[in-house]
C-alpha positions in Angstrom: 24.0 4.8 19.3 21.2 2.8 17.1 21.7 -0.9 17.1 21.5 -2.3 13.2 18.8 -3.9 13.3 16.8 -0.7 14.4 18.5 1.4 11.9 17.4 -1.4 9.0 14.5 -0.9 10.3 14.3 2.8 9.8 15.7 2.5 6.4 13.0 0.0 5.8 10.2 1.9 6.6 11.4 5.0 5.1 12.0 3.8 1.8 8.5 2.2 2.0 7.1 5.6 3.3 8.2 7.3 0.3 7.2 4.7 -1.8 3.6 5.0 -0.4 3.2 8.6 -0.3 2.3 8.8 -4.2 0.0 5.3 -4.8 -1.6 6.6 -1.6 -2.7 9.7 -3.4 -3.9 8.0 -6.0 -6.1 5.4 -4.2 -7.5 8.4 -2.1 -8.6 10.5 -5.3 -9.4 7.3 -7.1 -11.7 6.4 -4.0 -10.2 2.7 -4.2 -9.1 2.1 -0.6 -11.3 -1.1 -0.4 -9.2 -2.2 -3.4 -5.9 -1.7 -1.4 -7.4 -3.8 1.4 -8.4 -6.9 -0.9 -5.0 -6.6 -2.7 -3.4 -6.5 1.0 -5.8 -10.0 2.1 -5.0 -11.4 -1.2 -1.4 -11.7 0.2 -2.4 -14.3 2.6 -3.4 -16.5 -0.2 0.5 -15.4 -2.0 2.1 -16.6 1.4 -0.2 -19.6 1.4 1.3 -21.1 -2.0 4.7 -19.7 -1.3 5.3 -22.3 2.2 3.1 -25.1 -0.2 5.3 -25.0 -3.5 8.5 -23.7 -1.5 8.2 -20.6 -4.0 9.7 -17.2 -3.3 7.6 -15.5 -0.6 7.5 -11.9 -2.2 7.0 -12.8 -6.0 4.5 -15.3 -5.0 2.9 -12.6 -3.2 3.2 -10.4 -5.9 1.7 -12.8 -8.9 -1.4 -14.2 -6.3 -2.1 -9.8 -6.0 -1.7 -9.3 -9.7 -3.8 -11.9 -10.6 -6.4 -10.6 -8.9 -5.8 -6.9 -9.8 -6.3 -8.9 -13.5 -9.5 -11.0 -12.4 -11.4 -7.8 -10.8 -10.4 -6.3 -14.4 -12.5 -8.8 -16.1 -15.1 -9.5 -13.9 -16.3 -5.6 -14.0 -16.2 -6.0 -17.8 -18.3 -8.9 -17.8 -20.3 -8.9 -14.6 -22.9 -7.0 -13.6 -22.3 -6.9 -9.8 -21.0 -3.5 -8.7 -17.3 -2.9 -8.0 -17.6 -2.6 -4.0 -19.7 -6.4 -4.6 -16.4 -7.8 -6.6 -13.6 -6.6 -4.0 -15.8 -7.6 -1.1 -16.2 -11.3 -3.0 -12.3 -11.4 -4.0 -11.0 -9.7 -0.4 -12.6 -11.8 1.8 -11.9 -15.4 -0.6 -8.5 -15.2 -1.1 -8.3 -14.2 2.8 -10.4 -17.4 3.7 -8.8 -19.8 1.0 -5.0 -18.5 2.4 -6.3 -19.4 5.7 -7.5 -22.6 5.0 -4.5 -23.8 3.1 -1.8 -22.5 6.0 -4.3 -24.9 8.3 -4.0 -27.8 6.5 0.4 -27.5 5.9 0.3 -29.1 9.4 4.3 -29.4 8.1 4.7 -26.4 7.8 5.5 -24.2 11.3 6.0 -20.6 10.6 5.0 -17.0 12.6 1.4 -16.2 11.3 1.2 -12.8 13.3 4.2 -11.7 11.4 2.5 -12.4 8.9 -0.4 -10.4 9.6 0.9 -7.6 11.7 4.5 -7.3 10.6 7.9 -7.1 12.0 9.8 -4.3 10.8 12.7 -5.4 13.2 13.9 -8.2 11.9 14.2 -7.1 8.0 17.8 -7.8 6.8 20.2 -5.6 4.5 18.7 -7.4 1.4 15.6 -6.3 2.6 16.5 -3.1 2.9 17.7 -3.3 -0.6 14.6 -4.5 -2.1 12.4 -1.9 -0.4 14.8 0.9 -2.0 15.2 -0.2 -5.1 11.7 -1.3 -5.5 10.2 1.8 -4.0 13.1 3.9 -6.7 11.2 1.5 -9.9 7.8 2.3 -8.2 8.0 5.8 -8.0 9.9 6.1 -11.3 7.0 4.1 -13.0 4.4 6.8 -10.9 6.3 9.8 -12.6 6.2 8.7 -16.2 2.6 7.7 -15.6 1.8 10.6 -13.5 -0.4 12.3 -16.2 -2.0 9.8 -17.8 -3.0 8.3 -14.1 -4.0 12.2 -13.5 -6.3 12.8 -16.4 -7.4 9.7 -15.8 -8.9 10.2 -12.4 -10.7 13.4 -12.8 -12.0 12.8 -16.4 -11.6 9.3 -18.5 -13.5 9.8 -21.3 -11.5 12.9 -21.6 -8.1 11.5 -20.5 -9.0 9.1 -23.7 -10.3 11.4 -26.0 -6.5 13.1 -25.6 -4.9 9.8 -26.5 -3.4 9.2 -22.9 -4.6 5.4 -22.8 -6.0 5.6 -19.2 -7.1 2.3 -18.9 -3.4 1.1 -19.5 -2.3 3.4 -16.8 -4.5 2.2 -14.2 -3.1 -1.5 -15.0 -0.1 -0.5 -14.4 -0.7 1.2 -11.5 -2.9 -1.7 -9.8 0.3 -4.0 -10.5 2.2 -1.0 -8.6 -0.1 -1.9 -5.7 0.5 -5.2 -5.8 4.2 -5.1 -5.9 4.5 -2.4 -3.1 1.7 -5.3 -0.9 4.7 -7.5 -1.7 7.3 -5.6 -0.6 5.9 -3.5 2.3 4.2 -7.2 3.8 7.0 -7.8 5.9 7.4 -4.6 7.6 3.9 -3.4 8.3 1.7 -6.9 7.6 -1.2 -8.0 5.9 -3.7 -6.5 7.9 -2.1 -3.2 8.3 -0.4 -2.2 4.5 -3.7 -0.5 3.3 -3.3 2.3 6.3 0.2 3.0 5.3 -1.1 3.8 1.7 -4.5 5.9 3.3 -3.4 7.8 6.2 -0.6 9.7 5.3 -1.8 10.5 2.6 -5.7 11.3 3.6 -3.3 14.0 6.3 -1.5 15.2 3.3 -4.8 16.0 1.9 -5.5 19.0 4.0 -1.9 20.3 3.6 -1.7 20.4 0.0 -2.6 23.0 -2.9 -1.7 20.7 -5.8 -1.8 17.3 -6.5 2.2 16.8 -6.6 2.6 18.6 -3.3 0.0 16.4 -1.8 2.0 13.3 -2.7 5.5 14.8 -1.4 3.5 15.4 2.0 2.3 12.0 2.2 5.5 10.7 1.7 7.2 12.8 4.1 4.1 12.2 6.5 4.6 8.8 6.3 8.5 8.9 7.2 7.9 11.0 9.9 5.1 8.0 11.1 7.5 5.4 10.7 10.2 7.4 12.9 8.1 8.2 15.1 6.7 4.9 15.8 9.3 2.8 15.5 10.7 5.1 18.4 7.3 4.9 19.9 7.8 1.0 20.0 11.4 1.2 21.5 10.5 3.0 24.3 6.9 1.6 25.4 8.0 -2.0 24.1 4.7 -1.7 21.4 4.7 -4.2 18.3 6.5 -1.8 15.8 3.9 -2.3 12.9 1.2 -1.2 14.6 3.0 1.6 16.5 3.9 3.0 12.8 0.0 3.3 12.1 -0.8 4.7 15.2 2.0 7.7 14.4 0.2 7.9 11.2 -3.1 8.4 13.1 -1.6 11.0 15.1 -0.4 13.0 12.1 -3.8 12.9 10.7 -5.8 13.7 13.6 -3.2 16.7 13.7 -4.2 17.4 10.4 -8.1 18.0 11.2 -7.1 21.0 13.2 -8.8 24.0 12.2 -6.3 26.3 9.8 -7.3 29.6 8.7 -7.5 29.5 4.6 -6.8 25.8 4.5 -7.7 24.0 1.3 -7.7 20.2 0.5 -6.8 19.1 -2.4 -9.8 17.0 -4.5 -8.5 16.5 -7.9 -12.4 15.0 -9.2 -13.8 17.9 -7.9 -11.6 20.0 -10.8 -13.4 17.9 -13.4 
């Protein structure tokens, strides 16, 4: 018999799986996996002002990332450094400026590696509840936008020539991002929320004929990672976060082997 708190914790990374499975697609067809990563370091920053203002830790995460989902938005408008230039400038910042403040809040005594790595095992019912029902809004949101955010990524002067306001969708979908960073932070961590959105999805990739199949795999993918790690973790006494992306790892490399009439599924390459 499970004890509770490792049955949380499979709930927990389930629901977060599933959540994944579909904005993982996206950022692998959209090519915007560095993005995930400065969205994930931006978090830093959120817990930063969350411990100085005594705010609520996720939706000060969740405002710090969709700000600068908003500020990248702009500055591509009106800069003329390249998009890679921009995520490296506002990844690595918000990083360093989170770090800095936590340095200084001497007051302030709190588990930075939990932080940054996770720990799936100690999420309570209410988190539990918060993954689900988040991950229920996300992936609701994902469906009504699915072919707008579709069109979108293989052709958006075509995707706006049929009216489907692409630009709007791919708001919406970066402030997706940020709320799933905010809610998947305390199981998986800072530094390792980005591979819960790639791999599963990347393995899902050589699985799938269509794109909606591809994002059913990925999420199913990415339960099976957290099972298996999390079990992985119990029995080899591994940090669970971690042990979850190595499953994933697994389940990709298992992926690359050779399948006779396999076909991946490149949505930009239908454009």
């Amino acid at each position: 018999m499970l004890d509770d708190f490792f049955t949380r914790a499979i709930l927990a990374g389930i629901g977060l799986a599933l959540t994944t499975g579909p904005l993982g697609c996206f950022v692998i067809w959209r090519r915007m996996a560095y993005f995930g990563d400065t969205m994930a370091h931006s978090a830093l920053l959120g817990v930063a002002l969350s411990l100085f203002f005594s705010l609520n830790l996720m939706v000060s995460v969740f405002v710090v990332a969709a700000l600068v989902s908003l500020i990248l938005i702009v500055l591509q408008k009106r800069q003329g450094l390249s998009a890679d230039a921009l995520l490296g400038i506002l990844s690595h910042a918000t990083l360093a400026i989170g770090l800095v403040m936590v340095a200084f809040m001497t007051w302030v005594r709190f588990d930075l590696i939990a932080f940054l790595f996770g720990d799936i095992l100690a999420v309570t019912p209410t988190d539990v509840a918060i993954v689900w029902i988040g991950g229920i809004i996300v992936v609701g949101i994902i469906a009504w936008l699915w072919r707008p955010l579709l069109a979108g990524t293989v052709n958006v002067e075509l995707a706006e020539a049929e009216g489907m306001q692409p630009e709007r969708a791919r708001l919406i979908f970066m402030l997706l991002m940020a709320l799933v960073i905010a809610i998947a932070m305390k199981i998986v961590g800072i530094m390792l929320i980005t591979s819960l959105l790639i791999i599963p999805a990347a393995a899902a990739r050589r699985f799938a004929s269509t794109p909606e199949l591809m994002a059913v795999l990925a999420s199913v993918i990415g339960a099976a990672a957290v099972v298996i790690g999390l079990f992985g973790s119990l029995t080899y006494d591994t940090p669970s976060g971690p042990s979850i992306v190595v499953a994933a790892l697994l389940l990709f490399i298992v992926s690359l082997l050779p399948r006779p009439g396999a076909r991946t599924t490149d949505i930009r390459s239908r454009a």
